[in-house]
MARMARRO-251658 format. One line per field, with one value per residue (C-alpha): residue number from 1; residue in three letters; x, y, z. Coordinates in steps of 0.5 Angstrom, whole numbers. Layout:
MARMARRO-251658
nr: c(NUM,...)
rest: c(ALA,...)
xx: c(X,...)
yy: c(Y,...)
zz: c(Z,...)
This chain:
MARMARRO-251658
nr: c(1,2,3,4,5,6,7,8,9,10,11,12,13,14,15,16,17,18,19,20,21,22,23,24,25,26,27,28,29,30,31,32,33,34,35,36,37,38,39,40,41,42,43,44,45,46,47,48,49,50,51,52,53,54,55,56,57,58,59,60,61,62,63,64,65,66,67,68,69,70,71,72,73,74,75,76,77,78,79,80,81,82,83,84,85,86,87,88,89,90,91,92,93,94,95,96,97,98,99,100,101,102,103,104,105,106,107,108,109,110,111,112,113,114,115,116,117,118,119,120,121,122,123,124,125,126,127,128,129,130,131,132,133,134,135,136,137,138,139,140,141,142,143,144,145,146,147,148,149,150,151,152,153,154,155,156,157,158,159,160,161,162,163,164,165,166,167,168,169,170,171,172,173,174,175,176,177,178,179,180,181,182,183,184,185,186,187,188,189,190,191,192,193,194,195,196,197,198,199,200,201,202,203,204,205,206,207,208,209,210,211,212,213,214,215,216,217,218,219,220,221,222,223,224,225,226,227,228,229,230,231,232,233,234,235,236,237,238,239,240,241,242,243,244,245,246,247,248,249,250,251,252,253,254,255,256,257,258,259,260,261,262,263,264,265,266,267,268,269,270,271,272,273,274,275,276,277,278,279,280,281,282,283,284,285,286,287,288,289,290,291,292,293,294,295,296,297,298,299,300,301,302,303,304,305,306,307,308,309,310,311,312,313,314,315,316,317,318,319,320,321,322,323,324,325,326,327,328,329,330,331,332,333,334,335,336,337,338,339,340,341,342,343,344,345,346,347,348,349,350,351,352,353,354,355,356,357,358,359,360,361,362,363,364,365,366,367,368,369,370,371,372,373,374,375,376,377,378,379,380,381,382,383,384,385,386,387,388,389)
rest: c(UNK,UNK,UNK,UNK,UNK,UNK,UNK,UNK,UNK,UNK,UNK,UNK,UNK,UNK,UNK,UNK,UNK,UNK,UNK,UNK,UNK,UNK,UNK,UNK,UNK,UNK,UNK,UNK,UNK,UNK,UNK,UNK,UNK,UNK,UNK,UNK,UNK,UNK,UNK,UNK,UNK,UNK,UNK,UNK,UNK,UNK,UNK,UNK,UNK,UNK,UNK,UNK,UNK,UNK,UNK,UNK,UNK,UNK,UNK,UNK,UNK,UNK,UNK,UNK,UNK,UNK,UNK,UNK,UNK,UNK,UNK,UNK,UNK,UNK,UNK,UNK,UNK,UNK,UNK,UNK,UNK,UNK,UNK,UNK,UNK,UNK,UNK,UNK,UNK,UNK,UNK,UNK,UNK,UNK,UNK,UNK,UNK,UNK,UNK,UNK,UNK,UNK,UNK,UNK,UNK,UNK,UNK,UNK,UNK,UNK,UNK,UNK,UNK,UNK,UNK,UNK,UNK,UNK,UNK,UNK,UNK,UNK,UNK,UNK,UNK,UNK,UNK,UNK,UNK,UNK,UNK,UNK,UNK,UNK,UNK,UNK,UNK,UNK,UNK,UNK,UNK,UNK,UNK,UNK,UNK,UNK,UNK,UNK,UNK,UNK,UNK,UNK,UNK,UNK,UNK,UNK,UNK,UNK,UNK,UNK,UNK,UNK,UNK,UNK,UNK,UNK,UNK,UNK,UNK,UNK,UNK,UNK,UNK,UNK,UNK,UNK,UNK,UNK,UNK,UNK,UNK,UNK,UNK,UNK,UNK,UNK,UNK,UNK,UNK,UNK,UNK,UNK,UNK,UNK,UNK,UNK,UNK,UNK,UNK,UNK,UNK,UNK,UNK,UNK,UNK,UNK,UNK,UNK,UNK,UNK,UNK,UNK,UNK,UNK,UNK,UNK,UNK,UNK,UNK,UNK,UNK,UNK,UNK,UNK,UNK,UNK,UNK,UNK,UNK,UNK,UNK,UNK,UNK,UNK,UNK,UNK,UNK,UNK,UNK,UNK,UNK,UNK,UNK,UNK,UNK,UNK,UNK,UNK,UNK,UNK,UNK,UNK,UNK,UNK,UNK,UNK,UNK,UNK,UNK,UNK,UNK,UNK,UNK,UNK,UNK,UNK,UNK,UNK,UNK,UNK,UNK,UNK,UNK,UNK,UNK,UNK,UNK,UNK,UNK,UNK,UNK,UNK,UNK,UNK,UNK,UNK,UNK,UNK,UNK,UNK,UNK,UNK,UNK,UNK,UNK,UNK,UNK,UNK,UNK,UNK,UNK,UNK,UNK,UNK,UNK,UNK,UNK,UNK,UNK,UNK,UNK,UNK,UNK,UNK,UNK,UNK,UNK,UNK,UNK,UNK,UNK,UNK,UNK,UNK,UNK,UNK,UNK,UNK,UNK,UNK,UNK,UNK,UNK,UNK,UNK,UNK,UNK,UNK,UNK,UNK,UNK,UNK,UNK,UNK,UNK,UNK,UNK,UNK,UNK,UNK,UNK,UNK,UNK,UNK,UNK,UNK,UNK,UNK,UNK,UNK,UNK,UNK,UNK,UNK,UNK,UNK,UNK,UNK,UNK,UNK,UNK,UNK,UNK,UNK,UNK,UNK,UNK,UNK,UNK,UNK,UNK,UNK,UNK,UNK,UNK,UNK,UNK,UNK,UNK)
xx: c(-41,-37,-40,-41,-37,-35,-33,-26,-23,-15,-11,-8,0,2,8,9,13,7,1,4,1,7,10,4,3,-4,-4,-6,-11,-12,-18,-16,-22,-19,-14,-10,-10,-4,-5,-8,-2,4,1,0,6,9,4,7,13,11,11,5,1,-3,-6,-14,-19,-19,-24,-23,-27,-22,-23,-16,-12,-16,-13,-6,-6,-9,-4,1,-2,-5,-11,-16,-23,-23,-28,-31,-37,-34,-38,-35,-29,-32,-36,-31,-30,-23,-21,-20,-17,-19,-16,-20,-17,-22,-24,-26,-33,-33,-30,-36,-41,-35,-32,-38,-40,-33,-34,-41,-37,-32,-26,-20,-18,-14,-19,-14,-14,-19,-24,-30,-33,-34,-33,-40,-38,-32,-34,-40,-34,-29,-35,-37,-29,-29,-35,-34,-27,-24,-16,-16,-11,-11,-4,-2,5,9,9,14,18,25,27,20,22,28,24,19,27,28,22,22,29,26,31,26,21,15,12,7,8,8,9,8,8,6,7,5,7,3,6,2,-1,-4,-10,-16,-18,-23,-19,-21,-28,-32,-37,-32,-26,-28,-25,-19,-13,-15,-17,-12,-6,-7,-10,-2,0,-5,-5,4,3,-3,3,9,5,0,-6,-12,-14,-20,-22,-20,-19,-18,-17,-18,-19,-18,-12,-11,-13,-17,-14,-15,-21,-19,-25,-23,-16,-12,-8,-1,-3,-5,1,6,2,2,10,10,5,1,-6,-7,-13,-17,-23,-21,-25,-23,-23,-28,-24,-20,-12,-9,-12,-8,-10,-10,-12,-11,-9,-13,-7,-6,-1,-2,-1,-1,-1,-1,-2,-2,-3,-2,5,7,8,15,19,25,25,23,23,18,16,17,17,18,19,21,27,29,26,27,27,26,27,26,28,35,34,37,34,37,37,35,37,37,43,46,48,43,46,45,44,42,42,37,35,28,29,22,19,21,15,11,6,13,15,9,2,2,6,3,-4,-1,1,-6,-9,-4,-8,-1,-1,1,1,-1,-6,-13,-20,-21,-15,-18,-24,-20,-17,-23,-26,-20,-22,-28,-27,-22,-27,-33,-29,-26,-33,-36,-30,-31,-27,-31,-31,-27,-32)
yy: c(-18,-19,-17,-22,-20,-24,-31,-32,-39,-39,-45,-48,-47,-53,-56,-63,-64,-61,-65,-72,-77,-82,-78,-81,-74,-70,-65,-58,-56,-49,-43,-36,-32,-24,-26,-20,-15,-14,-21,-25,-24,-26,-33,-34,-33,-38,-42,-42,-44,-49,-57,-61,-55,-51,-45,-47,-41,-34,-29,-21,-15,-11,-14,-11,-14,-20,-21,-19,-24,-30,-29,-30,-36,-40,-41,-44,-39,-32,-30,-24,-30,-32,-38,-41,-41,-46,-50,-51,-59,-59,-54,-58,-53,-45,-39,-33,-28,-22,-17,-19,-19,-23,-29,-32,-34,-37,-41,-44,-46,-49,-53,-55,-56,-61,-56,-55,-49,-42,-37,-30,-27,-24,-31,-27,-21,-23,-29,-33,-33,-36,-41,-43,-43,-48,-52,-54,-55,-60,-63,-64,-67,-63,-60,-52,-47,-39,-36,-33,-33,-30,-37,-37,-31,-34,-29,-32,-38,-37,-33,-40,-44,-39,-40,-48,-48,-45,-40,-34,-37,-37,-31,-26,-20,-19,-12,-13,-7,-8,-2,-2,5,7,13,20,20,14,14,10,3,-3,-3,3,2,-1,-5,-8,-9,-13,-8,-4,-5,-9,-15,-15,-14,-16,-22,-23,-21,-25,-31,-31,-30,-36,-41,-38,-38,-43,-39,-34,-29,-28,-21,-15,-7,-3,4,5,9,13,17,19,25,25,22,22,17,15,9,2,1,-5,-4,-5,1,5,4,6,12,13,14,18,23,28,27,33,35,28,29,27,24,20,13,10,3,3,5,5,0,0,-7,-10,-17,-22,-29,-35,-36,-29,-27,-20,-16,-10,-10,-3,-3,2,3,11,14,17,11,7,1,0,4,0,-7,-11,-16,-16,-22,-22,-28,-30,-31,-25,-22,-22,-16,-18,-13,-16,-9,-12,-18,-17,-22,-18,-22,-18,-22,-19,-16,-17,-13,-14,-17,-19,-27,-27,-24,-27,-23,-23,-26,-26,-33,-35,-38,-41,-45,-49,-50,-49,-49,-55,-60,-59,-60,-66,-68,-67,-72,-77,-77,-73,-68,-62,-56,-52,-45,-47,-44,-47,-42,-36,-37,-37,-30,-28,-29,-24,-19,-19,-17,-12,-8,-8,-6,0,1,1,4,-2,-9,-13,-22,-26,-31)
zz: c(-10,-16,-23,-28,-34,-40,-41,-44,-45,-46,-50,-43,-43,-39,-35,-36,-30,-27,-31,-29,-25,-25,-18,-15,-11,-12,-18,-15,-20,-18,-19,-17,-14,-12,-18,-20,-13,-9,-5,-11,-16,-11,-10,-17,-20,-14,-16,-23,-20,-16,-18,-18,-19,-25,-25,-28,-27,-25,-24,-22,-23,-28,-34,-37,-31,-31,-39,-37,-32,-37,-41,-35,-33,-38,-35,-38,-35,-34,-31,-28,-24,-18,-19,-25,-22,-16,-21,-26,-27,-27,-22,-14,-10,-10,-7,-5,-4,-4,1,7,6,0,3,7,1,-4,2,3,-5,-5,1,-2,-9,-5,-7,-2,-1,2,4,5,13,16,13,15,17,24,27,26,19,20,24,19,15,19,20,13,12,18,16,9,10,6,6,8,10,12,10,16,14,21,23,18,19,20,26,29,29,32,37,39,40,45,48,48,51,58,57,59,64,64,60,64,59,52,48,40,35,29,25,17,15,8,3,6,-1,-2,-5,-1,-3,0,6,8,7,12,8,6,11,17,22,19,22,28,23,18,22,29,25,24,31,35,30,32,39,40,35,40,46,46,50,48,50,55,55,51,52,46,44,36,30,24,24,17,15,8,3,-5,-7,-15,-14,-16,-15,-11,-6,-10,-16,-9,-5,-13,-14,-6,-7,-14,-10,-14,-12,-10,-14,-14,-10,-2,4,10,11,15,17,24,21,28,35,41,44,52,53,59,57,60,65,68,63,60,53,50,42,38,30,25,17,19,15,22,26,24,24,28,34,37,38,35,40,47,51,59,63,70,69,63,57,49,45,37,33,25,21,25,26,33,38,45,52,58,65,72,74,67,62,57,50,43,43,36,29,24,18,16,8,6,5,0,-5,0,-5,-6,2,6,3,-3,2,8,5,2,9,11,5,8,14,18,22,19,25,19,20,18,18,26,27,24,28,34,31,29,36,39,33,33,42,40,35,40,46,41,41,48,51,56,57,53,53,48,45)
């Protein structure tokens, strides 16, 4: 839990442009929970850039960051209570962006609080957590998003128009490698901790896969076999720093007298699953330095009428058909995203308050992902194919 620290009230600064009601549109009135990390700070400073948004509340535990990011924002709380955050009068829509093992009870006061909401991937431990979550948010009527922002990565895209032209067939196999190297040095941080991480790189990575290929293929799994483990020697434990201060003194290195020991999340899963039409895959994640990008392709996708390799450090989409020579059909440069406060999340909940379908990834979306996790990290237990439900 988040220790309560001191309340601070700020002067707001405000951008007219973003205070005016006259556009007719909703005004995002936002707190941030989990506001200074390594996903937290991304999204406010998109959020400032953002129209027809404005930065109300923050909470954090570091009370120097937390002031820092005051000052940046304007916000008009900062507090080190979550609570306050959610029952702030002003504020109608909270992002929580803490560890996994945070998100279950500030989701669910939101909920009660009638604010709308972005809860970060993983949305809970497991996924009876997240279930209650998506139900409080289904029965209360209030808009919700989970960023599983692959969806929007402009290779991918080009990735589902192949798929929808026929060109490939129907997919009857998947190989996906989702490769998140870490500086040797590193130090630790919660997402090594077990009792805070939902289930290491399974939950936060293979979240990202499986979500990406449910939107690509519209199946789900029906049953999972996973290796997994901790494959990282020890590391330097600097106590409570956030993933970006890691990852900076991980490639500046001298850690070497800090205290040492190994994480105690899963670093590395190699995954089998079925799908529920027969279709088979396999998915293999990594945070360890030594499994690398570009070698391979990324995504594999193999039809009965050809296969599709995407490999998103080139951006090539390469076609293998039988008996042809295999050929580069694409190149799409993988970007970035953009702000994705200002193209995604704010105008589709927009659509969503219109009463318009919006295709958006939500809670009910990370409960599926979860049930699929969850699989996973009981099957890297048992050693056994384990049920997807």
């Amino acid at each position: 839990m988040i220790e309560p620290a001191g309340t601070r009230h700020y002067q707001r600064r405000v951008n007219p442009d973003n205070e005016s009601s006259n556009s007719g549109e909703f005004q995002f009135k936002v707190g941030v929970i989990g506001a200074t990390g390594y996903i937290g700070a991304p999204y406010r400073a998109e959020i400032r850039e953002a129209t027809g948004a404005n930065i109300v509340a923050l909470c954090a535990r570091r009370r120097e960051l937390l002031e820092r990011a005051g000052e940046e924002d304007g916000a008009a709380l900062l507090t080190g209570n979550w609570r306050e955050v959610v029952q702030h009068p002003d504020v109608n829509f909270v992002i929580v962006a803490t560890p996994d093992a945070l998100h279950h009870e500030a989701v669910m006061a939101c909920a009660d609080a009638g604010k709308h909401l972005l809860c970060e991937k993983p949305v809970g431990v497991n996924a009876a957590e997240a279930y209650e979550m998506w139900a409080a948010y289904r029965d209360a009527g209030l808009a919700h998003y989970v960023p599983f922002w692959t969806r929007y990565c402009e290779p991918l895209v080009r990735t589902r128009e192949v798929l929808e032209s026929g060109l490939l067939g129907d997919i009857r196999g998947v190989v996906y490698r989702w490769h998140n190297p870490r500086p040797d040095d590193m130090p630790l941080t919660w997402r090594d901790d077990a009792g805070l991480s939902a289930a290491g790189s399974i939950a936060d990575v293979g979240s990202h896969a499986y979500d990406t290929l449910r939107w690509l293929l519209g199946r789900e799994a029906t049953r999972v076999q996973a290796h997994a483990d901790t494959i990282t020697p020890a590391r330097a434990d600097l106590g409570a720093i956030n993933l970006t201060e890691a990852l900076a003194l991980g490639q500046a290195g001298g850690q070497a007298g800090a205290p040492r020991r190994k994480g105690t999340t899963f670093d590395y899963a190699s995954v089998a699953w079925e799908f529920d039409d027969g279709a088979v895959a396999t998915l293999v994640l990594s945070h360890t330095p030594f499994f690398r990008k570009g070698i391979a392709p990324e995504l594999e996708l193999h039809g009965t009428k050809a296969s599709l390799g995407l490999d998103r450090v080139s951006g090539n989409l390469t076609l293998a058909k039988p008996g042809e020579p295999v050929e580069i059909i694409a190149n799409v440069p993988d970007n970035g995203f953009g702000n994705r406060f200002e193209k995604y999340v704010f105008p589709s909940l927009r659509q969503a308050f219109a009463g318009e379908e919006t295709g958006h990834p939500d809670l009910q979306d990370g409960w599926r992902v979860q049930l699929f996790t969850d699989a996973a990290a009981r099957s890297a237990r048992s050693g056994c194919w384990e049920t997807v439900e």
